[in-house]
C-alpha positions as a printed NumPy array, in Angstrom:
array([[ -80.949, -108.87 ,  164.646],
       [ -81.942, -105.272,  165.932],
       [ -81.943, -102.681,  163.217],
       [ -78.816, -100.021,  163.802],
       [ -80.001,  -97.504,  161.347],
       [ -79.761,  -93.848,  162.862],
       [ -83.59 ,  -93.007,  163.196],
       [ -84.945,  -90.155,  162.2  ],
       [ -88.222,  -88.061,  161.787],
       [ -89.083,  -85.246,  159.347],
       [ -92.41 ,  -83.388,  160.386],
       [ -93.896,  -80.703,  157.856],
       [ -97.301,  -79.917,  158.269],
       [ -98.877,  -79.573,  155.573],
       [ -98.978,  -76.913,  152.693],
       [-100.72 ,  -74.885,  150.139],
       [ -97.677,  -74.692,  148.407],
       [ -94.63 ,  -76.876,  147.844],
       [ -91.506,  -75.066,  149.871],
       [ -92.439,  -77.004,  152.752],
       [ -92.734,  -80.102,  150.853],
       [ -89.491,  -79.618,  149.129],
       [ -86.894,  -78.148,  151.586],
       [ -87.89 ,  -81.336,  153.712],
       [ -87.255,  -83.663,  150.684],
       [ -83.387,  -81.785,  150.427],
       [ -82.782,  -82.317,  153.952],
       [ -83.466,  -86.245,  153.361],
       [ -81.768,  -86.508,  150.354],
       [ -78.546,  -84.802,  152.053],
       [ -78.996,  -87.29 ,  155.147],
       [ -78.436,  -90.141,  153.193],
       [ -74.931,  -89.109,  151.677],
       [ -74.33 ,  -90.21 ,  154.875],
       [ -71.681,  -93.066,  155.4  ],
       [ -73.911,  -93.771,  158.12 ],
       [ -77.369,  -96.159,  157.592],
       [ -80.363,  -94.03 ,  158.258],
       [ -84.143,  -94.76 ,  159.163],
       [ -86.023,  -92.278,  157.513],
       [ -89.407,  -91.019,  158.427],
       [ -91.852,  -88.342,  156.933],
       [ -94.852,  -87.628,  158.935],
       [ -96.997,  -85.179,  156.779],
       [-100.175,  -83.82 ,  155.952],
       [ -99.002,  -82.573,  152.15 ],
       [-101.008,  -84.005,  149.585],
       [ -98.699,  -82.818,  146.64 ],
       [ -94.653,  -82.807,  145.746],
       [ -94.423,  -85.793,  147.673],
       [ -92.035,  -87.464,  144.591],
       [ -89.537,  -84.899,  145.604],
       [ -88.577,  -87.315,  148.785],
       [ -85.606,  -89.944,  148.087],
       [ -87.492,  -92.986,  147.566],
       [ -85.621,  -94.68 ,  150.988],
       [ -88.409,  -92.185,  152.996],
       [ -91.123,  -93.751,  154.69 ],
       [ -94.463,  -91.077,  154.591],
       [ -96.752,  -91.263,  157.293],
       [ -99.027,  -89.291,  155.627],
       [-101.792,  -87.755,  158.488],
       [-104.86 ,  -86.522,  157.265],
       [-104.73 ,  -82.941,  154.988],
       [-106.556,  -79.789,  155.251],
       [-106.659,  -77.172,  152.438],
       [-105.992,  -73.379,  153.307],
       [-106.153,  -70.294,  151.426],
       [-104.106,  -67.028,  151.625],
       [-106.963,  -65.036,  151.367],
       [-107.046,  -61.519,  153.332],
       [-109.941,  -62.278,  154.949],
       [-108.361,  -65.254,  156.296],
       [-106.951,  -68.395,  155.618],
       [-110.174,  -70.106,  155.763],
       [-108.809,  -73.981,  156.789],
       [-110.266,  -76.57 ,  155.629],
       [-110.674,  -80.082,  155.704],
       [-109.938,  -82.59 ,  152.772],
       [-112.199,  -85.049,  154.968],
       [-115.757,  -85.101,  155.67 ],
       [-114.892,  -83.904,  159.232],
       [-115.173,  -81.437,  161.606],
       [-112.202,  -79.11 ,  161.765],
       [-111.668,  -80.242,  165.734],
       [-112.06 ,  -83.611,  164.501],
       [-109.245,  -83.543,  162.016],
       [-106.708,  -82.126,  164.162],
       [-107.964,  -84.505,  167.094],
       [-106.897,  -87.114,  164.136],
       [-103.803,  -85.599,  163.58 ],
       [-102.302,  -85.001,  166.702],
       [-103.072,  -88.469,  168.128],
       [-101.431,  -90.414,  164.665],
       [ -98.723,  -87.756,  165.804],
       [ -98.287,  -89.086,  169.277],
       [ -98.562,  -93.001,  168.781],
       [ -95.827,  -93.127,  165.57 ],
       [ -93.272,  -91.001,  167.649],
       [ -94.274,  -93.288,  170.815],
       [ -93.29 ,  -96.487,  168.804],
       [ -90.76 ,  -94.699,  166.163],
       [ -88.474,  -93.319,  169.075],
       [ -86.607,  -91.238,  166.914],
       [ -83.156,  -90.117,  167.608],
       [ -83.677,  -87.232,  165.937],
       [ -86.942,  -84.983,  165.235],
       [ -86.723,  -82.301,  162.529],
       [ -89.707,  -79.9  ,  162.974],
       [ -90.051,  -77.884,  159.481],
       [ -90.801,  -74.143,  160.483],
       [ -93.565,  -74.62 ,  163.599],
       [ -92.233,  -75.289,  166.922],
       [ -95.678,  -76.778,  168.152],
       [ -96.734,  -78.394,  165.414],
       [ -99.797,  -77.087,  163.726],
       [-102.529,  -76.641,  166.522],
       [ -99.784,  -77.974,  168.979],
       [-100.45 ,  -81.317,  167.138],
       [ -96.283,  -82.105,  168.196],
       [ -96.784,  -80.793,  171.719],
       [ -98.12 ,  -84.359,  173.151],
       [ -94.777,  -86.044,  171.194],
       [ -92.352,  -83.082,  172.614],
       [ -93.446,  -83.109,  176.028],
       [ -93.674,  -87.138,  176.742],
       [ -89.874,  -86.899,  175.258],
       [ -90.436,  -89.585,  172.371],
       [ -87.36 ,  -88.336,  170.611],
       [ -83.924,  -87.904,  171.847],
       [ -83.061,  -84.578,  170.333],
       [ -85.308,  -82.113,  168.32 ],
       [ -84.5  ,  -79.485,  165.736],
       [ -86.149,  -76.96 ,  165.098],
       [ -85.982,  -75.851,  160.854],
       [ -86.242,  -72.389,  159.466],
       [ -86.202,  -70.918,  156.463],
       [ -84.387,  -67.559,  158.038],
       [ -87.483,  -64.98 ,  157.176],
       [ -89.985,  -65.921,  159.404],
       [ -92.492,  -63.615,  159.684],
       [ -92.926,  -59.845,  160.41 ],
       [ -91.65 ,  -58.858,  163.891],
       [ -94.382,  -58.558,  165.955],
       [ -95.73 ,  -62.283,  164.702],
       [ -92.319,  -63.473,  165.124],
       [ -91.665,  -62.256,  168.35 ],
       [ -95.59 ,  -63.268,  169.145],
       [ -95.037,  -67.342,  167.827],
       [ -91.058,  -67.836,  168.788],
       [ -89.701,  -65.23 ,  171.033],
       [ -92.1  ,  -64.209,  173.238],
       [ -91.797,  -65.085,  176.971],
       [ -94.438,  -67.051,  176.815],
       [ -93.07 ,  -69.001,  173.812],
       [ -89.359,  -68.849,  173.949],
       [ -88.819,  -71.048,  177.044],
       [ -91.439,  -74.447,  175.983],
       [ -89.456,  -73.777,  172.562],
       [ -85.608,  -73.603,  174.276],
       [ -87.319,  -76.568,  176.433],
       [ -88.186,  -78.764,  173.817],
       [ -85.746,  -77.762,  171.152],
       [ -81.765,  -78.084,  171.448],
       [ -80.829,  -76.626,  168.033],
       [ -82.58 ,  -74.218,  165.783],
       [ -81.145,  -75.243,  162.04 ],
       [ -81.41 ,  -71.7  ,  159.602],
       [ -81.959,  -72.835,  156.14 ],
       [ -79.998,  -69.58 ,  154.566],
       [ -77.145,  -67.9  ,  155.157],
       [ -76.488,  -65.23 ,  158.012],
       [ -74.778,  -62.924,  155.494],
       [ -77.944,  -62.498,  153.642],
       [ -80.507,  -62.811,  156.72 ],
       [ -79.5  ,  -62.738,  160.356],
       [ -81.889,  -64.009,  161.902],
       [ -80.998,  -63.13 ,  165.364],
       [ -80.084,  -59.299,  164.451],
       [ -83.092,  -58.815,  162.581],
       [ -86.063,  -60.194,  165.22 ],
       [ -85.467,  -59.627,  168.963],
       [ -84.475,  -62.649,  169.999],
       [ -83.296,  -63.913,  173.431],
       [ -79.879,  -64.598,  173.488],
       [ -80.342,  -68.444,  174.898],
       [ -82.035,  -68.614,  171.406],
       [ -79.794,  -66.866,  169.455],
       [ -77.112,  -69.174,  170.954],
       [ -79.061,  -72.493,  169.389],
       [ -78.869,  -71.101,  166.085],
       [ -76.725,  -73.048,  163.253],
       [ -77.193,  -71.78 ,  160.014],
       [ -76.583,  -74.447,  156.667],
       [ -76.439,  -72.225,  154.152],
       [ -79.57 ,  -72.467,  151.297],
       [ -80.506,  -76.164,  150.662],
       [ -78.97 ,  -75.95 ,  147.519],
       [ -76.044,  -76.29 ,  145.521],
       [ -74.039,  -74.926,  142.291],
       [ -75.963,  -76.601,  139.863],
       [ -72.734,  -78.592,  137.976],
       [ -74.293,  -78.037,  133.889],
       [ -73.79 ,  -75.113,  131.668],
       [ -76.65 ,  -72.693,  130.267],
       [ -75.604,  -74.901,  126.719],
       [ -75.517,  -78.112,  128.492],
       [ -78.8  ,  -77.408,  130.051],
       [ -80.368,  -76.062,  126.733],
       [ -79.143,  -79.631,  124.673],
       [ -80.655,  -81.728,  127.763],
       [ -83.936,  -79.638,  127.388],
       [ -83.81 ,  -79.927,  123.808],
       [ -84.025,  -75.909,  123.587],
       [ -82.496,  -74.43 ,  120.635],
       [ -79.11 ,  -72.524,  121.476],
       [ -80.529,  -69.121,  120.099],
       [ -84.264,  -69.749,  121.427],
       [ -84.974,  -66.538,  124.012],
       [ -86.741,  -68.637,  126.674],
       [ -88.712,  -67.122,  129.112],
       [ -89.717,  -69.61 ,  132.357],
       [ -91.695,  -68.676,  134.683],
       [ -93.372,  -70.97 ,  138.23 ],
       [ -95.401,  -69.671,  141.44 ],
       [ -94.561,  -72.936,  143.908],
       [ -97.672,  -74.656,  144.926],
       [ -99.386,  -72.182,  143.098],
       [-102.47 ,  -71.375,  145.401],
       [-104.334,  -68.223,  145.239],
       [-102.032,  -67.421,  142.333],
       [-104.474,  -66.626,  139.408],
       [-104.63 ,  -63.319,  139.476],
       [-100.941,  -63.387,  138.92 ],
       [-100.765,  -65.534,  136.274],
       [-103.045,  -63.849,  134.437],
       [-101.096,  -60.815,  134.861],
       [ -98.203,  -62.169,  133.614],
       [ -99.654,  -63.615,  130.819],
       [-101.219,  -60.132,  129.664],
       [ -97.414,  -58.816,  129.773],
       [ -95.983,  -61.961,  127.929],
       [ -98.607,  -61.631,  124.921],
       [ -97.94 ,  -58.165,  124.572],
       [ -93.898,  -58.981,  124.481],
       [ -94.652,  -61.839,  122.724],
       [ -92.386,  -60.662,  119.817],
       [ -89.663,  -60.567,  122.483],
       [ -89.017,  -63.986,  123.402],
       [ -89.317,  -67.659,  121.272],
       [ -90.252,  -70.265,  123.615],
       [ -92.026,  -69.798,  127.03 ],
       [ -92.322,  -72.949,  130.229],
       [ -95.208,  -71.668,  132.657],
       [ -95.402,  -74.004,  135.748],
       [ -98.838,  -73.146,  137.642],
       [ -98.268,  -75.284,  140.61 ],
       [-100.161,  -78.712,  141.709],
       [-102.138,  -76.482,  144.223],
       [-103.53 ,  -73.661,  141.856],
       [-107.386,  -73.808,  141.72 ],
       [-108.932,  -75.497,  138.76 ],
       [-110.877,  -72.543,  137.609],
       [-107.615,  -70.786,  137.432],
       [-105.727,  -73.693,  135.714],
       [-108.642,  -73.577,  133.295],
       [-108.387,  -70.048,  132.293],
       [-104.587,  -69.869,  132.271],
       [-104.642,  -73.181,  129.739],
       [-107.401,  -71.017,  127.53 ],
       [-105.064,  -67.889,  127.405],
       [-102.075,  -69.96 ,  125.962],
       [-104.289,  -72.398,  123.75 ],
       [-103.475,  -70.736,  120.5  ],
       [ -99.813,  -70.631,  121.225],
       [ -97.578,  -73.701,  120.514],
       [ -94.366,  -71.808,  121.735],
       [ -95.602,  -71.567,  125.022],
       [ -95.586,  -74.917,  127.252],
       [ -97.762,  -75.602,  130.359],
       [ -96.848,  -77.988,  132.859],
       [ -98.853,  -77.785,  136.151],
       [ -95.64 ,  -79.525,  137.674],
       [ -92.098,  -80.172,  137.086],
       [ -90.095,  -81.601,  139.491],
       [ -86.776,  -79.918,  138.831],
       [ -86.483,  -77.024,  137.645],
       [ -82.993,  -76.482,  137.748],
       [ -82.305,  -77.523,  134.231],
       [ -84.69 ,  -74.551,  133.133],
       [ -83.861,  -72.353,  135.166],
       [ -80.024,  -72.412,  134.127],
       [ -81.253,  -72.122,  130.214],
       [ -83.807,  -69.738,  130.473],
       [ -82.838,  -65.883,  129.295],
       [ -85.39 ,  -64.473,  132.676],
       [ -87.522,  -66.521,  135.135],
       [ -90.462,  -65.02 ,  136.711],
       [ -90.886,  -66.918,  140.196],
       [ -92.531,  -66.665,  143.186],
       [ -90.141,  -65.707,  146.093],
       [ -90.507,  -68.647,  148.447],
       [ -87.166,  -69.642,  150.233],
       [ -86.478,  -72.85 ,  148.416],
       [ -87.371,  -71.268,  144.785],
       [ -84.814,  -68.459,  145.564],
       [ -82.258,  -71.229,  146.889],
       [ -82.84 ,  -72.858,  143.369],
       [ -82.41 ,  -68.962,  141.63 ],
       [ -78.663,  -68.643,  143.356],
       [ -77.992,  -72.05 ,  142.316],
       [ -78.411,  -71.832,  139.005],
       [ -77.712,  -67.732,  138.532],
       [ -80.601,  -67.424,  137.075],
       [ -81.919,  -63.869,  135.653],
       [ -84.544,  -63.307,  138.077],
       [ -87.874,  -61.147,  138.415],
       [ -89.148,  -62.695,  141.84 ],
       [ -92.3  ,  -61.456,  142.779],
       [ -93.491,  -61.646,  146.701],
       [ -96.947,  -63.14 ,  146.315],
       [ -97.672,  -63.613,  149.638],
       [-100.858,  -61.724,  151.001],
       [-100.898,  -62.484,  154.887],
       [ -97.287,  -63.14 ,  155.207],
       [ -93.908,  -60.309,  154.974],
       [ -91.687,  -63.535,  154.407],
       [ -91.309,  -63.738,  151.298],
       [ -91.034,  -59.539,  150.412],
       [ -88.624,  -59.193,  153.232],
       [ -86.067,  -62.377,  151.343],
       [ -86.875,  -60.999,  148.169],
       [ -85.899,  -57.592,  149.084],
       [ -82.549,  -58.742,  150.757],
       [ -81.731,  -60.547,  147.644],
       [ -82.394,  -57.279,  145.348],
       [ -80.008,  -55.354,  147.465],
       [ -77.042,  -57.989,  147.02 ],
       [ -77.697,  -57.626,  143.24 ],
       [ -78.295,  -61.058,  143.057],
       [ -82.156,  -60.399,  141.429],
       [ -85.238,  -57.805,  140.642],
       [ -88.061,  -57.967,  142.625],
       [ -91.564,  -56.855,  141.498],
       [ -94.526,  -56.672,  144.489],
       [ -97.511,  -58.238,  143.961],
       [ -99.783,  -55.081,  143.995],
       [ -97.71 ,  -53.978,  141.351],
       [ -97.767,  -56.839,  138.933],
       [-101.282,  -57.276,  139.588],
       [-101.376,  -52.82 ,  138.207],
       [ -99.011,  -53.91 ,  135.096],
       [ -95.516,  -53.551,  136.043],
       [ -94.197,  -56.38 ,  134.459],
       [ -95.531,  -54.689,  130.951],
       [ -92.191,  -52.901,  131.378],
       [ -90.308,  -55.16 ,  133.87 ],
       [ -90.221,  -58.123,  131.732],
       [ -88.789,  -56.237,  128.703],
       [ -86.294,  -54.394,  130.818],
       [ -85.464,  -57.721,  132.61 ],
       [ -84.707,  -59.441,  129.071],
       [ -82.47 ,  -56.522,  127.587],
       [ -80.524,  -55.827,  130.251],
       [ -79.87 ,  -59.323,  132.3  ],
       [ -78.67 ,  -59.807,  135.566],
       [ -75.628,  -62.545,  136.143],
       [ -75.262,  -63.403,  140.074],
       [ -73.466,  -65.294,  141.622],
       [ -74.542,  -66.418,  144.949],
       [ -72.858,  -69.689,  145.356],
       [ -71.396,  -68.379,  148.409],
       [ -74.999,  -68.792,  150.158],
       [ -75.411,  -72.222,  149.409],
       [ -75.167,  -75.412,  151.041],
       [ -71.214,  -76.369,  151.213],
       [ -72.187,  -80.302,  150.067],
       [ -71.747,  -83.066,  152.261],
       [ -74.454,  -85.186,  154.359],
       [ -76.835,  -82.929,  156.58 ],
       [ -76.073,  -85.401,  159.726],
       [ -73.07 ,  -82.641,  160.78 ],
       [ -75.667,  -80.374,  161.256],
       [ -77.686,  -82.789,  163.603],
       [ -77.164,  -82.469,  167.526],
       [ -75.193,  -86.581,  168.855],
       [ -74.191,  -88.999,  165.917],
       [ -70.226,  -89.189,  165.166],
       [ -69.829,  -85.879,  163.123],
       [ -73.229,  -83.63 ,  164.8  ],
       [ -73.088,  -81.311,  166.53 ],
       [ -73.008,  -80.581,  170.992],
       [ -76.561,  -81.354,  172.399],
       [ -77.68 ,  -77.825,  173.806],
       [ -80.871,  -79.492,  175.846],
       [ -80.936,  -78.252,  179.178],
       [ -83.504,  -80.132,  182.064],
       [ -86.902,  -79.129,  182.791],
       [ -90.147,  -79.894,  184.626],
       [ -92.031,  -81.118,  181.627],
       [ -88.774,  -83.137,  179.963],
       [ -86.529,  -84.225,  182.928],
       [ -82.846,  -84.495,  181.935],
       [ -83.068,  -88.897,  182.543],
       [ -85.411,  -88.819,  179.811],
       [ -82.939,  -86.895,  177.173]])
């Protein structure tokens, strides 16, 4: 009997942290609320956080590469004993033969139109799915990259070409995408925002505390950089401001990242050795739970940790620790001016701010509430063009995809 199942791809590249990795697994696990059956592909080159996906995903994990948010550069490299031009060679043509046989109805691109190094361009162009959707956090970059990678003229019409919805994972009220970056209206008119991939999270700061088994008068302090790479400077910061507000807080939950370097793992593990009321996991799958308990968190300002800071209404410090990127500065620092959190700037932590931040953070605490942001609940397949509940195919014909092969 042939399979009915609605199928569907989820690319992310890859990752040197886990927002990628994670925002993906949320648009699965909303997919399969579903009353609909759903065949579920992840093609991938993450190497970490891949537990977060709903165990009915299928990874077709593609070869990694490691880079590094260094200012110099971001200094790719293979996980393989291969040639840089070898591994994306590698990538692209695994690319290109699973979408050939898969067939997808749907292709959800996470963030990068061509695919890194155009590794999706073969796939796009030969028309191997039906629709694609194009994902976005809502900060993309600073406006000249932006307008350089998405808007440009010579970008904008392959992307409106290949692309018949452009799905903004945030809300407009807090980032308008289209207002903020110059973009052409025929884009502008693809965009369909969701709301933040996440919801109110249902248990109370007591509830969560009992679960955690956290005592009810414990000052907790939590504090996570995603992924964690190129993050040790930070964390040492941070840790030089904790021990000298030690006095200030009981228990402490410091969650380095799966991608922080050893050396730095190391050296953060030695600075808390002596303490047993501070608790180092390099992981943890959901933080939610924490961060509804805690009395501050200290985060990095990635779009799916602040997602998880509105759900929760956490008492924030986010710090931007981005150093090639404006993303995560520019979200932060919308978020700031709706009240809903503080944000400290990496040179700054790095100089000692958060000597006086984190004090000032714990005596007078913030209480947001951005549930209004969030994702409204519901299956994710109302925000995908065809399918009995999606939304109006915007594809329009061209030389490269011919309108018989839609």
């Amino acid at each position: 009997m042939p399979d009915e199942r609605r199928r569907v791809a989820l690319y992310w590249h890859n990752g040197r942290s886990l927002g990628h990795t994670s925002s993906t697994a949320k648009v699965a696990h909303y997919l399969l609320r579903s009353p609909e059956p759903y065949s579920i592909a992840g093609v991938t080159g993450a190497y970490r956080g891949l537990d977060l996906l709903p165990a009915e995903v299928d990874v077709v994990k593609i070869p990694s590469f490691a880079n590094f948010d260094d200012p110099t550069g971001w200094n790719l490299r293979p996980r393989l004993a291969v040639p840089e031009d070898v591994l994306h060679r590698v990538r692209r043509d695994l690319i290109t033969v699973f979408l050939d046989h898969y067939r997808p109805e749907v292709l959800l691109s996470d963030h990068i139109p061509r695919g890194a190094e155009d590794e999706l361009v073969p796939a796009l162009e030969a028309g191997y799915a039906e629709h694609a959707v194009l994902t976005l956090r809502g900060v993309l970059f600073d406006r000249a990259k932006t307008t350089r990678e998405y808007f440009s003229p010579d970008q904008s019409p392959w992307i409106l070409d290949h692309y018949c919805q452009f799905n903004v994972h945030t809300h407009r009220e807090v980032f308008d995408l289209a207002e903020y970056y110059d973009v052409p209206k025929e884009v502008a008119d693809r965009l369909h925002y969701t709301g933040y991939l996440a919801e109110p999270y249902p248990f109370s700061a007591a509830q969560s505390r009992e679960a955690l088994g956290i005592d009810p008068d414990a000052r907790l302090v939590v504090a996570a950089m995603g992924g964690g790479q190129g993050a040790g400077g930070l964390w040492r910061a941070l840790s030089a401001a904790l021990q000298r507000r030690r006095g200030q807080f009981d228990r402490a939950l410091l969650v380095p990242g799966p991608y922080l370097e050893p050396g730095d793992r190391l050296a953060l593990g030695q600075l808390w050795a002596e303490d047993p009321g501070v608790e180092i996991r390099d992981y943890e799958p959901d933080l939610l739970p924490w961060l509804r308990a805690c009395d501050l968190f200290i985060g990095a300002a990635g779009a799916n940790m602040l997602g998880e800071v509105l759900a929760t209404g956490a008492n924030t410090l986010a710090i931007p620790r981005q150093l090639r990127e404006s993303e995560q500065h520019i979200h932060s620092e919308r978020l700031q001016g709706l009240g809903l959190l503080r944000k400290a700037d990496r040179a700054d932590v790095l100089a000692g701010a958060l000597d006086d931040l984190v004090p000032r953070a714990l005596a007078d605490p913030l209480a947001p509430d951005g549930t209004r942001y969030l994702w409204d609940g519901g299956s994710y397949d109302r925000h995908l063009p065809g399918g009995p509940v999606g939304t109006r195919c915007a594809c329009t014909p061209s030389g490269a995809r011919p309108a018989a092969e839609r």
